[in-house]
KEVEXDREN-830060 format. One record per residue (C-alpha): residue in three letters; x negated, y, z negated. Coordinates in steps of 0.1 Angstrom, whole numbers, plus 5000, padded with zeros to 4 digits. Layout:
ALAXYZ
...
END
This chain:
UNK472559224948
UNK476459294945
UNK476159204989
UNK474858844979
UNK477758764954
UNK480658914974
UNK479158655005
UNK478858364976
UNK482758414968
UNK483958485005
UNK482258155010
UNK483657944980
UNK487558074993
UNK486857985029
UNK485757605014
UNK488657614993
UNK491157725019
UNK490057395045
UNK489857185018
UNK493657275006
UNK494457265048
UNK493256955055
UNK494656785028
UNK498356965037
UNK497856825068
UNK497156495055
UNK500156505037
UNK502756635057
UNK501856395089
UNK502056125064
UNK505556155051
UNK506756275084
UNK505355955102
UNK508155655105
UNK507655335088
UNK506855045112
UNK507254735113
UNK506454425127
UNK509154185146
UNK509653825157
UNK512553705177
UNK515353465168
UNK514753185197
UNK516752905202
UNK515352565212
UNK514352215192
UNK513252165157
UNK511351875147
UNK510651825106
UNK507951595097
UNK506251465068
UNK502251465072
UNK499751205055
UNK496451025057
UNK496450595057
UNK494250345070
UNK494350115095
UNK495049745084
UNK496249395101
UNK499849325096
UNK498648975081
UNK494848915069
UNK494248625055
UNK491748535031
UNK490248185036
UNK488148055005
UNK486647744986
UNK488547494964
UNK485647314953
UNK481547414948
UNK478747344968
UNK476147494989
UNK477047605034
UNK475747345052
UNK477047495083
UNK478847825099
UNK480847795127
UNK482248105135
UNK481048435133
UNK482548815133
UNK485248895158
UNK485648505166
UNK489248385180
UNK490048075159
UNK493247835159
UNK495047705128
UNK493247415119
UNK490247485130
UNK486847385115
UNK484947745107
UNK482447595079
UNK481247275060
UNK480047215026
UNK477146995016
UNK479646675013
UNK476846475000
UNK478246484961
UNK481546434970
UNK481146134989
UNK478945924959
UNK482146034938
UNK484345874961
UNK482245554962
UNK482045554922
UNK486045624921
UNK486345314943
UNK484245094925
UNK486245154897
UNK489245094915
UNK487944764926
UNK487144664887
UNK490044714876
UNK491444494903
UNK489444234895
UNK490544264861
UNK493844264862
UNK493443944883
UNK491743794856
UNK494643904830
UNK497443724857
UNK495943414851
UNK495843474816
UNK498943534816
UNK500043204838
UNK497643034814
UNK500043134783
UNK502943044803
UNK501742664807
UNK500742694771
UNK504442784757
UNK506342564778
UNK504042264766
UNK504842414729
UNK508042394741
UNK508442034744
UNK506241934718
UNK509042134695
UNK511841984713
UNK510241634709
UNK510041624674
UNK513141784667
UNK514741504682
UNK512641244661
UNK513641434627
UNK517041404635
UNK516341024636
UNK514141074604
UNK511140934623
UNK508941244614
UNK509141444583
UNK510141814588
UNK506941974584
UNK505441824615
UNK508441994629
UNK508242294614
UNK504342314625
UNK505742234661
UNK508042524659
UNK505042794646
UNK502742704678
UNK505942754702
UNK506443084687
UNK502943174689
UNK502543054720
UNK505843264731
UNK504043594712
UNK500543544731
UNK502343514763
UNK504243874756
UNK500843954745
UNK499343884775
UNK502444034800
UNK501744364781
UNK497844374788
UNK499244314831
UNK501144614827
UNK498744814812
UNK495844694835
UNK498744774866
UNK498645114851
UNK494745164848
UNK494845034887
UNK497145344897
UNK495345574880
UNK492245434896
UNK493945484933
UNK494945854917
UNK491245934916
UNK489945784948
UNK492945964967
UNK491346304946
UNK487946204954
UNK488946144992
UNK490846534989
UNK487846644977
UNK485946505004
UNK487746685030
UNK487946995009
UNK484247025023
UNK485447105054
UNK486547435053
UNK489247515082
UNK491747815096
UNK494847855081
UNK495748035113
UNK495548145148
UNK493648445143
UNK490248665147
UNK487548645117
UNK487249015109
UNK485248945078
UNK482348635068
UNK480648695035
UNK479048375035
UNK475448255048
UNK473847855058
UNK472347745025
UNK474447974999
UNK476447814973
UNK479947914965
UNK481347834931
UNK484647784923
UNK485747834892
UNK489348034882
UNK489748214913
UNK488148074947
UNK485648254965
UNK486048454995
UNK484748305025
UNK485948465056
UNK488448675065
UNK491148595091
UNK493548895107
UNK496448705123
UNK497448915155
UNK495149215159
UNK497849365188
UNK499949455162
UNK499149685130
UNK500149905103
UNK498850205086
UNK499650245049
UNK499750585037
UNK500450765004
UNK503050985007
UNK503951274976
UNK507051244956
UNK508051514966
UNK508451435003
UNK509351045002
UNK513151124995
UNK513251275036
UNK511950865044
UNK513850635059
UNK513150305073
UNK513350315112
UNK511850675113
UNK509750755148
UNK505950835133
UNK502550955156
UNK499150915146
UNK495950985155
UNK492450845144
UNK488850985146
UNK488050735172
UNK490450895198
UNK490751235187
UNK492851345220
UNK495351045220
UNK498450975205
UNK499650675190
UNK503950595185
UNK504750375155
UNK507750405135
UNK508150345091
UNK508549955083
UNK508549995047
UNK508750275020
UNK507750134989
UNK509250174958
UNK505650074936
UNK504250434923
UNK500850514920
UNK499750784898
UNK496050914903
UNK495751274884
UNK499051314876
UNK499551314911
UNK502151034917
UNK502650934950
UNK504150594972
UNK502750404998
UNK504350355030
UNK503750115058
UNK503750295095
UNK503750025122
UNK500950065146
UNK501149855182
UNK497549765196
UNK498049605229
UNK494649765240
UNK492849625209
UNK491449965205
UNK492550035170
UNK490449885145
UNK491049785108
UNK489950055084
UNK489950315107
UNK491650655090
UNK494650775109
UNK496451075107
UNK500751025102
UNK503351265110
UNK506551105103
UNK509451275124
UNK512251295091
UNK514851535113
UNK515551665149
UNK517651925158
UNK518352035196
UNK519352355206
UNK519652515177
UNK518552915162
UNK515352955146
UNK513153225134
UNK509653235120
UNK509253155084
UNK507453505078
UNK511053675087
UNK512453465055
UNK510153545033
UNK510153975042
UNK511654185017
UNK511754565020
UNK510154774995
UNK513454944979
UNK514654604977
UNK511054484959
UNK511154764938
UNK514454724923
UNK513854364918
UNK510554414902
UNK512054684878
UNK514954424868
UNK517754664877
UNK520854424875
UNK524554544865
UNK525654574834
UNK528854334844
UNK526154084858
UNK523754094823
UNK524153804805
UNK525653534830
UNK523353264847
UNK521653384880
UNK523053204912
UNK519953114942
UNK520153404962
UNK521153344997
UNK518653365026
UNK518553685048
UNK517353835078
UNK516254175079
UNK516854385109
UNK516854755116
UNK519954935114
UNK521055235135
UNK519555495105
UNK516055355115
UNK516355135082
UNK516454775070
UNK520054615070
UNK520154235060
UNK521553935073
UNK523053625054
UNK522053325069
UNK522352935060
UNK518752725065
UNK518152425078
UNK515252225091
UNK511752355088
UNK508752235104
UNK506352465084
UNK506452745107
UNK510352795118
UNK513552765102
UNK516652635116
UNK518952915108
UNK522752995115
UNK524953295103
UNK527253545115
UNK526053815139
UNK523153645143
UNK521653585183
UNK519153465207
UNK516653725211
UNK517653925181
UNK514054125166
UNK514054025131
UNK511454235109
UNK508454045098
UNK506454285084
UNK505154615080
UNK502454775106
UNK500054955081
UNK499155315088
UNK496555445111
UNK493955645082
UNK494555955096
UNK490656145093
UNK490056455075
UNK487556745083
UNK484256655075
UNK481656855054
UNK478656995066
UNK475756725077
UNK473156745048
UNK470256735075
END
Protein backbone atom coordinates (compact mmCIF):
# COMPACT_ATOMS: atom_id res chain seq x y z
CA UNK A 1 0.00 0.00 0.00
CA UNK A 2 2.66 2.75 1.11
CA UNK A 3 4.42 1.29 -2.77
CA UNK A 4 1.24 2.54 -4.63
CA UNK A 5 1.23 6.14 -3.14
CA UNK A 6 4.94 6.85 -3.25
CA UNK A 7 4.38 5.80 -7.42
CA UNK A 8 1.06 8.07 -7.30
CA UNK A 9 3.30 11.15 -6.02
CA UNK A 10 6.53 10.34 -8.18
CA UNK A 11 4.00 10.50 -10.95
CA UNK A 12 2.06 13.80 -10.05
CA UNK A 13 6.01 15.65 -9.69
CA UNK A 14 7.18 14.14 -13.05
CA UNK A 15 3.61 15.88 -14.60
CA UNK A 16 4.27 18.84 -12.84
CA UNK A 17 7.96 19.21 -13.68
CA UNK A 18 7.04 19.06 -17.92
CA UNK A 19 4.15 21.01 -17.43
CA UNK A 20 6.40 23.89 -15.62
CA UNK A 21 9.20 23.00 -18.63
CA UNK A 22 7.30 23.40 -21.40
CA UNK A 23 5.70 26.33 -20.46
CA UNK A 24 9.52 27.90 -19.56
CA UNK A 25 10.23 27.05 -22.75
CA UNK A 26 7.33 28.75 -24.21
CA UNK A 27 8.21 31.69 -22.56
CA UNK A 28 11.70 32.28 -22.86
CA UNK A 29 11.74 31.48 -26.89
CA UNK A 30 9.01 34.08 -26.85
CA UNK A 31 10.59 37.07 -25.40
CA UNK A 32 13.88 36.16 -26.89
CA UNK A 33 12.37 35.96 -30.49
CA UNK A 34 12.69 39.54 -32.49
CA UNK A 35 9.77 41.39 -33.53
CA UNK A 36 9.11 41.36 -37.30
CA UNK A 37 7.80 43.24 -39.50
CA UNK A 38 6.49 43.69 -42.70
CA UNK A 39 8.01 46.22 -45.47
CA UNK A 40 7.07 48.08 -48.65
CA UNK A 41 9.45 50.11 -50.66
CA UNK A 42 9.36 53.82 -51.46
CA UNK A 43 9.18 53.75 -55.47
CA UNK A 44 9.29 56.44 -57.55
CA UNK A 45 7.17 56.72 -60.79
CA UNK A 46 3.59 58.51 -61.79
CA UNK A 47 0.63 59.28 -59.63
CA UNK A 48 -2.67 59.64 -61.11
CA UNK A 49 -5.68 60.95 -58.48
CA UNK A 50 -9.15 60.42 -59.65
CA UNK A 51 -12.54 60.89 -58.54
CA UNK A 52 -14.87 57.64 -59.30
CA UNK A 53 -18.71 57.70 -59.99
CA UNK A 54 -21.70 55.98 -61.74
CA UNK A 55 -24.01 58.17 -64.63
CA UNK A 56 -25.91 57.29 -67.46
CA UNK A 57 -25.67 57.55 -70.84
CA UNK A 58 -27.68 60.38 -72.51
CA UNK A 59 -27.87 62.49 -76.02
CA UNK A 60 -26.16 65.77 -75.78
CA UNK A 61 -29.66 67.19 -77.21
CA UNK A 62 -33.05 65.02 -77.11
CA UNK A 63 -35.76 66.63 -78.08
CA UNK A 64 -39.22 66.01 -77.15
CA UNK A 65 -41.74 66.50 -80.08
CA UNK A 66 -45.42 66.75 -78.93
CA UNK A 67 -49.10 67.85 -79.81
CA UNK A 68 -50.47 71.43 -79.72
CA UNK A 69 -53.88 70.58 -80.47
CA UNK A 70 -56.21 67.12 -79.68
CA UNK A 71 -57.27 64.48 -81.89
CA UNK A 72 -56.87 60.99 -82.64
CA UNK A 73 -53.17 59.33 -85.11
CA UNK A 74 -54.30 58.98 -88.30
CA UNK A 75 -50.98 58.03 -89.40
CA UNK A 76 -47.20 57.14 -88.17
CA UNK A 77 -44.46 57.70 -90.21
CA UNK A 78 -41.49 56.99 -88.56
CA UNK A 79 -40.62 54.42 -86.27
CA UNK A 80 -37.71 53.65 -83.56
CA UNK A 81 -34.09 54.34 -84.57
CA UNK A 82 -35.53 56.32 -87.73
CA UNK A 83 -33.04 59.14 -89.26
CA UNK A 84 -35.32 62.18 -89.82
CA UNK A 85 -34.61 65.90 -91.18
CA UNK A 86 -35.93 69.07 -89.58
CA UNK A 87 -39.09 69.52 -91.16
CA UNK A 88 -40.01 66.45 -91.72
CA UNK A 89 -43.54 64.87 -91.57
CA UNK A 90 -43.28 61.98 -88.69
CA UNK A 91 -47.24 61.80 -87.98
CA UNK A 92 -50.82 63.28 -88.88
CA UNK A 93 -53.79 63.99 -86.89
CA UNK A 94 -57.40 63.23 -87.92
CA UNK A 95 -57.66 66.91 -89.67
CA UNK A 96 -61.23 66.28 -90.34
CA UNK A 97 -62.43 68.79 -87.31
CA UNK A 98 -60.13 71.26 -88.02
CA UNK A 99 -60.85 71.77 -91.50
CA UNK A 100 -65.05 72.23 -90.93
CA UNK A 101 -63.64 75.00 -88.38
CA UNK A 102 -61.75 76.60 -90.91
CA UNK A 103 -64.78 76.62 -93.41
CA UNK A 104 -67.19 78.03 -90.50
CA UNK A 105 -64.35 80.71 -89.55
CA UNK A 106 -64.49 81.66 -93.32
CA UNK A 107 -67.99 81.90 -93.72
CA UNK A 108 -68.03 84.21 -91.09
CA UNK A 109 -65.39 86.09 -92.46
CA UNK A 110 -67.39 86.34 -95.65
CA UNK A 111 -70.65 87.78 -93.55
CA UNK A 112 -69.17 90.13 -92.13
CA UNK A 113 -67.90 91.30 -95.48
CA UNK A 114 -70.97 91.39 -96.85
CA UNK A 115 -72.02 93.42 -94.15
CA UNK A 116 -69.90 95.88 -93.89
CA UNK A 117 -70.64 96.47 -97.63
CA UNK A 118 -74.05 96.92 -96.79
CA UNK A 119 -73.11 99.58 -93.99
CA UNK A 120 -70.73 101.67 -96.84
CA UNK A 121 -73.67 102.23 -98.69
CA UNK A 122 -75.40 103.27 -95.74
CA UNK A 123 -73.12 105.35 -95.12
CA UNK A 124 -72.93 107.08 -98.82
CA UNK A 125 -76.71 106.91 -98.49
CA UNK A 126 -76.43 109.44 -95.30
CA UNK A 127 -73.87 111.42 -97.13
CA UNK A 128 -76.48 112.31 -100.09
CA UNK A 129 -78.93 112.73 -97.37
CA UNK A 130 -77.00 115.65 -95.44
CA UNK A 131 -75.73 117.45 -98.26
CA UNK A 132 -79.44 117.60 -99.62
CA UNK A 133 -80.28 118.95 -95.85
CA UNK A 134 -77.62 121.06 -96.58
CA UNK A 135 -79.09 123.09 -99.27
CA UNK A 136 -82.47 122.89 -98.16
CA UNK A 137 -80.97 124.90 -94.92
CA UNK A 138 -78.99 127.08 -97.01
CA UNK A 139 -82.03 127.84 -99.20
CA UNK A 140 -84.28 129.03 -96.81
CA UNK A 141 -81.86 130.90 -94.88
CA UNK A 142 -81.38 132.98 -97.78
CA UNK A 143 -85.31 133.50 -98.21
CA UNK A 144 -85.65 134.54 -94.38
CA UNK A 145 -83.20 137.12 -94.86
CA UNK A 146 -85.64 138.42 -97.61
CA UNK A 147 -88.54 137.74 -95.14
CA UNK A 148 -90.05 135.38 -97.68
CA UNK A 149 -90.38 132.45 -95.20
CA UNK A 150 -91.02 132.76 -91.49
CA UNK A 151 -88.13 131.48 -89.25
CA UNK A 152 -89.57 128.35 -88.19
CA UNK A 153 -89.48 126.77 -91.52
CA UNK A 154 -85.92 127.68 -91.19
CA UNK A 155 -85.31 126.51 -88.00
CA UNK A 156 -87.03 123.01 -89.05
CA UNK A 157 -84.55 123.12 -92.11
CA UNK A 158 -81.64 123.47 -89.73
CA UNK A 159 -82.85 120.34 -87.24
CA UNK A 160 -82.96 117.80 -90.44
CA UNK A 161 -79.34 119.07 -91.54
CA UNK A 162 -78.14 118.36 -88.07
CA UNK A 163 -79.76 115.19 -87.97
CA UNK A 164 -78.84 114.28 -91.09
CA UNK A 165 -75.03 115.32 -90.09
CA UNK A 166 -75.60 112.96 -86.64
CA UNK A 167 -76.94 109.78 -88.69
CA UNK A 168 -74.11 110.03 -91.06
CA UNK A 169 -71.41 109.99 -87.96
CA UNK A 170 -73.81 107.42 -86.88
CA UNK A 171 -73.44 105.42 -89.71
CA UNK A 172 -69.23 106.05 -90.21
CA UNK A 173 -69.02 104.58 -86.60
CA UNK A 174 -71.02 101.31 -87.45
CA UNK A 175 -68.04 101.00 -90.80
CA UNK A 176 -65.50 101.08 -88.32
CA UNK A 177 -66.79 98.77 -86.03
CA UNK A 178 -67.89 96.33 -88.84
CA UNK A 179 -63.95 96.92 -90.22
CA UNK A 180 -63.09 95.70 -86.90
CA UNK A 181 -65.45 92.58 -86.65
CA UNK A 182 -63.85 91.78 -90.32
CA UNK A 183 -60.13 91.57 -88.78
CA UNK A 184 -61.05 89.69 -86.10
CA UNK A 185 -62.86 87.41 -88.56
CA UNK A 186 -59.43 87.06 -90.68
CA UNK A 187 -57.66 86.56 -86.94
CA UNK A 188 -59.68 83.28 -86.66
CA UNK A 189 -59.52 81.89 -90.13
CA UNK A 190 -55.56 82.52 -89.99
CA UNK A 191 -55.99 80.31 -86.28
CA UNK A 192 -58.20 77.98 -87.88
CA UNK A 193 -55.72 77.55 -90.97
CA UNK A 194 -52.67 77.21 -87.88
CA UNK A 195 -54.66 74.76 -86.57
CA UNK A 196 -55.01 72.96 -89.58
CA UNK A 197 -51.50 72.41 -90.15
CA UNK A 198 -50.91 71.84 -86.41
CA UNK A 199 -52.35 68.28 -87.62
CA UNK A 200 -49.37 67.62 -89.18
CA UNK A 201 -46.94 66.82 -86.76
CA UNK A 202 -43.19 67.38 -88.12
CA UNK A 203 -39.23 67.22 -86.87
CA UNK A 204 -37.95 69.94 -85.20
CA UNK A 205 -34.57 68.57 -86.16
CA UNK A 206 -32.18 66.52 -88.00
CA UNK A 207 -32.09 63.74 -85.77
CA UNK A 208 -32.82 59.81 -84.87
CA UNK A 209 -36.38 59.00 -83.05
CA UNK A 210 -35.03 57.19 -79.96
CA UNK A 211 -38.51 57.14 -78.38
CA UNK A 212 -42.45 56.88 -80.09
CA UNK A 213 -45.10 56.55 -77.44
CA UNK A 214 -47.79 56.93 -79.71
CA UNK A 215 -49.95 54.22 -81.83
CA UNK A 216 -52.52 54.71 -85.46
CA UNK A 217 -55.93 55.41 -83.95
CA UNK A 218 -54.85 56.82 -80.30
CA UNK A 219 -55.92 60.10 -79.29
CA UNK A 220 -53.66 62.64 -77.73
CA UNK A 221 -55.12 65.47 -75.69
CA UNK A 222 -53.79 68.63 -75.11
CA UNK A 223 -54.56 70.37 -72.42
CA UNK A 224 -51.85 72.44 -70.07
CA UNK A 225 -48.87 70.64 -70.98
CA UNK A 226 -48.65 68.80 -74.56
CA UNK A 227 -48.28 65.33 -74.88
CA UNK A 228 -45.25 63.47 -75.65
CA UNK A 229 -45.19 62.04 -78.99
CA UNK A 230 -41.80 61.01 -80.03
CA UNK A 231 -38.64 61.51 -79.04
CA UNK A 232 -35.81 62.97 -81.22
CA UNK A 233 -31.81 62.68 -80.13
CA UNK A 234 -30.07 65.26 -82.31
CA UNK A 235 -26.52 63.75 -83.09
CA UNK A 236 -26.15 60.32 -81.51
CA UNK A 237 -22.04 60.51 -82.37
CA UNK A 238 -21.72 62.61 -79.72
CA UNK A 239 -22.88 62.11 -75.90
CA UNK A 240 -22.60 62.82 -72.36
CA UNK A 241 -22.83 60.87 -69.10
CA UNK A 242 -24.21 62.72 -66.11
CA UNK A 243 -23.07 61.55 -62.90
CA UNK A 244 -23.58 62.40 -59.26
CA UNK A 245 -20.56 63.21 -57.77
CA UNK A 246 -20.30 63.59 -53.39
CA UNK A 247 -19.63 66.87 -51.93
CA UNK A 248 -17.03 65.93 -50.68
CA UNK A 249 -15.05 65.25 -53.85
CA UNK A 250 -16.59 67.94 -56.40
CA UNK A 251 -14.15 70.76 -54.98
CA UNK A 252 -10.97 68.41 -56.91
CA UNK A 253 -13.42 69.25 -60.41
CA UNK A 254 -12.62 71.34 -62.97
CA UNK A 255 -13.98 71.88 -66.25
CA UNK A 256 -11.61 70.51 -68.96
CA UNK A 257 -10.58 67.47 -66.74
CA UNK A 258 -9.44 64.10 -68.93
CA UNK A 259 -12.32 61.38 -67.60
CA UNK A 260 -12.58 57.27 -68.79
CA UNK A 261 -15.47 55.25 -68.62
CA UNK A 262 -16.57 52.03 -69.13
CA UNK A 263 -20.13 50.50 -69.59
CA UNK A 264 -21.63 46.93 -69.13
CA UNK A 265 -21.94 46.59 -72.74
CA UNK A 266 -18.11 46.65 -73.30
CA UNK A 267 -16.71 45.55 -70.20
CA UNK A 268 -12.94 45.29 -71.64
CA UNK A 269 -12.93 48.74 -73.48
CA UNK A 270 -12.20 52.07 -72.60
CA UNK A 271 -13.92 55.10 -73.40
CA UNK A 272 -11.93 59.07 -73.22
CA UNK A 273 -14.23 61.96 -72.45
CA UNK A 274 -13.34 64.82 -70.59
CA UNK A 275 -15.90 67.12 -67.74
CA UNK A 276 -18.14 69.72 -69.79
CA UNK A 277 -19.98 70.96 -66.94
CA UNK A 278 -19.94 70.75 -62.99
CA UNK A 279 -23.09 71.78 -61.81
CA UNK A 280 -23.70 73.96 -59.11
CA UNK A 281 -27.79 72.53 -58.50
CA UNK A 282 -27.54 70.20 -55.29
CA UNK A 283 -29.42 67.23 -54.83
CA UNK A 284 -29.90 65.87 -51.45
CA UNK A 285 -31.32 62.16 -51.27
CA UNK A 286 -30.74 60.79 -47.53
CA UNK A 287 -28.91 63.46 -46.34
CA UNK A 288 -26.56 62.55 -48.83
CA UNK A 289 -26.04 65.75 -50.93
CA UNK A 290 -24.33 65.27 -53.99
CA UNK A 291 -23.95 67.34 -57.71
CA UNK A 292 -24.35 66.28 -61.08
CA UNK A 293 -21.72 66.50 -63.59
CA UNK A 294 -21.80 66.25 -67.32
CA UNK A 295 -18.70 63.90 -68.82
CA UNK A 296 -18.58 64.22 -72.58
CA UNK A 297 -18.73 60.89 -74.29
CA UNK A 298 -17.70 60.74 -78.28
CA UNK A 299 -19.65 57.90 -80.24
CA UNK A 300 -18.26 57.88 -83.69
CA UNK A 301 -18.98 53.97 -83.73
CA UNK A 302 -22.60 54.54 -82.53
CA UNK A 303 -21.93 51.92 -80.13
CA UNK A 304 -22.89 53.71 -76.97
CA UNK A 305 -26.48 53.80 -76.39
CA UNK A 306 -28.64 56.15 -74.34
CA UNK A 307 -29.32 54.93 -70.89
CA UNK A 308 -26.61 52.69 -70.77
CA UNK A 309 -24.74 52.91 -67.08
CA UNK A 310 -21.14 53.85 -67.34
CA UNK A 311 -18.55 53.84 -64.91
CA UNK A 312 -16.45 57.57 -64.56
CA UNK A 313 -13.05 58.05 -63.28
CA UNK A 314 -12.23 61.57 -63.60
CA UNK A 315 -8.30 62.15 -63.67
CA UNK A 316 -8.36 65.47 -60.88
CA UNK A 317 -4.25 65.43 -60.63
CA UNK A 318 -1.03 63.92 -62.32
CA UNK A 319 2.23 63.87 -60.91
CA UNK A 320 5.39 62.35 -62.88
CA UNK A 321 8.29 61.16 -61.42
CA UNK A 322 7.65 61.67 -58.15
CA UNK A 323 8.17 59.36 -54.39
CA UNK A 324 5.45 57.30 -53.32
CA UNK A 325 4.82 54.68 -50.73
CA UNK A 326 1.87 52.44 -49.99
CA UNK A 327 -0.92 54.00 -47.95
CA UNK A 328 -0.54 51.05 -45.33
CA UNK A 329 3.19 52.59 -44.44
CA UNK A 330 1.11 55.99 -43.46
CA UNK A 331 -1.14 54.60 -41.51
CA UNK A 332 1.60 52.11 -39.17
CA UNK A 333 2.21 53.08 -35.88
CA UNK A 334 4.45 51.16 -33.51
CA UNK A 335 3.07 49.78 -30.36
CA UNK A 336 5.16 52.03 -27.75
CA UNK A 337 4.03 54.87 -29.84
CA UNK A 338 0.08 53.40 -29.66
CA UNK A 339 0.40 52.77 -26.25
CA UNK A 340 1.44 56.14 -25.10
CA UNK A 341 -1.13 57.70 -27.25
CA UNK A 342 -3.87 55.55 -26.05
CA UNK A 343 -2.81 56.22 -22.35
CA UNK A 344 -2.97 60.18 -23.14
CA UNK A 345 0.62 60.74 -21.88
CA UNK A 346 1.16 64.46 -23.04
CA UNK A 347 3.50 67.05 -21.20
CA UNK A 348 2.62 68.97 -18.64
CA UNK A 349 3.93 72.24 -20.72
CA UNK A 350 1.77 70.93 -23.73
CA UNK A 351 -1.71 70.34 -21.32
CA UNK A 352 -3.95 72.83 -21.91
CA UNK A 353 -3.05 74.43 -25.49
CA UNK A 354 -4.94 73.35 -28.79
CA UNK A 355 -3.53 70.12 -30.51
CA UNK A 356 -1.73 70.91 -33.94
CA UNK A 357 -2.41 67.86 -37.01
CA UNK A 358 0.36 65.79 -36.43
CA UNK A 359 2.62 65.54 -39.29
CA UNK A 360 2.81 62.36 -41.46
CA UNK A 361 5.70 59.86 -40.88
CA UNK A 362 7.50 56.97 -42.20
CA UNK A 363 8.62 54.37 -40.02
CA UNK A 364 11.74 52.58 -40.71
CA UNK A 365 14.20 50.42 -38.69
CA UNK A 366 16.87 51.97 -37.04
CA UNK A 367 20.36 50.46 -36.37
CA UNK A 368 19.07 49.22 -32.57
CA UNK A 369 16.75 46.81 -34.58
CA UNK A 370 13.83 49.44 -33.65
CA UNK A 371 11.30 51.78 -35.23
CA UNK A 372 12.74 55.36 -36.05
CA UNK A 373 10.28 57.74 -37.86
CA UNK A 374 10.33 59.87 -40.77
CA UNK A 375 8.52 63.35 -41.35
CA UNK A 376 7.24 63.57 -44.58
CA UNK A 377 4.87 66.03 -46.52
CA UNK A 378 1.79 64.18 -48.66
CA UNK A 379 0.59 64.75 -51.70
CA UNK A 380 -1.57 63.05 -54.23
CA UNK A 381 -3.27 59.83 -53.46
CA UNK A 382 -4.84 57.52 -55.77
CA UNK A 383 -6.37 55.24 -52.95
CA UNK A 384 -3.43 52.99 -52.67
CA UNK A 385 -0.19 55.34 -52.81
CA UNK A 386 0.78 58.54 -51.55
CA UNK A 387 2.87 61.13 -53.17
CA UNK A 388 5.36 61.74 -50.52
CA UNK A 389 8.57 63.91 -50.09
CA UNK A 390 10.83 64.57 -47.01
CA UNK A 391 14.28 64.59 -45.95
CA UNK A 392 16.35 61.40 -45.90
CA UNK A 393 13.86 59.91 -47.68
CA UNK A 394 14.83 57.55 -51.12
CA UNK A 395 13.98 55.24 -53.87
CA UNK A 396 14.05 51.83 -52.64
CA UNK A 397 13.96 52.80 -48.98
CA UNK A 398 11.89 49.59 -46.87
CA UNK A 399 9.41 51.41 -45.03
CA UNK A 400 7.56 49.19 -42.20
CA UNK A 401 4.04 48.22 -42.98
CA UNK A 402 3.22 46.05 -40.53
CA UNK A 403 3.95 43.54 -38.07
CA UNK A 404 4.58 39.64 -39.13
CA UNK A 405 2.58 37.78 -36.31
CA UNK A 406 4.31 35.01 -34.44
CA UNK A 407 4.66 31.46 -35.47
CA UNK A 408 2.36 29.56 -32.26
CA UNK A 409 5.18 27.86 -31.03
CA UNK A 410 3.54 24.08 -29.90
CA UNK A 411 3.77 22.74 -26.48
CA UNK A 412 4.12 19.00 -25.35
CA UNK A 413 1.15 17.27 -25.65
CA UNK A 414 -0.65 14.99 -22.99
CA UNK A 415 -1.09 11.51 -23.18
CA UNK A 416 -3.74 10.30 -26.10
CA UNK A 417 -6.87 9.24 -24.09
CA UNK A 418 -7.31 6.03 -26.38
Amino acid sequence: MRGMKRRAFLFAGAIILIALGAGGYGYFSANGQKTAYKFAKVEKGDLTASVAAAGTLSPVSAVQVGSQISGQIKEILVDFNSPVKAGQLVARIDPETYQYKLRQAEADLEATRSAVNVQHAQRYQAQVNLADARRDYERKDALLQKHFISSADRDKALTVFEAAGAQLKLMEAQVKNSESVVAQREAQVAQARVDLGRTEIRSPVNGVVVKRSIEPGQTVAASLQAPELFIIARDLADMQVETSIDEADVGRLQVGQKATFTVDAFPNRHFQGEVRQVRKAATVVSNVVTYTVIVSAANPDMTLLPGMTANVRIQTAQRDGILKVDNAALRFKPEAAAEKVSRGDTPAAERGKPRAKPPSRLWVVGTDGKPQPIEVQTGITDGSSTEVNGNGLTEGMAVIVGYVAPAKSGGLGGPRMF
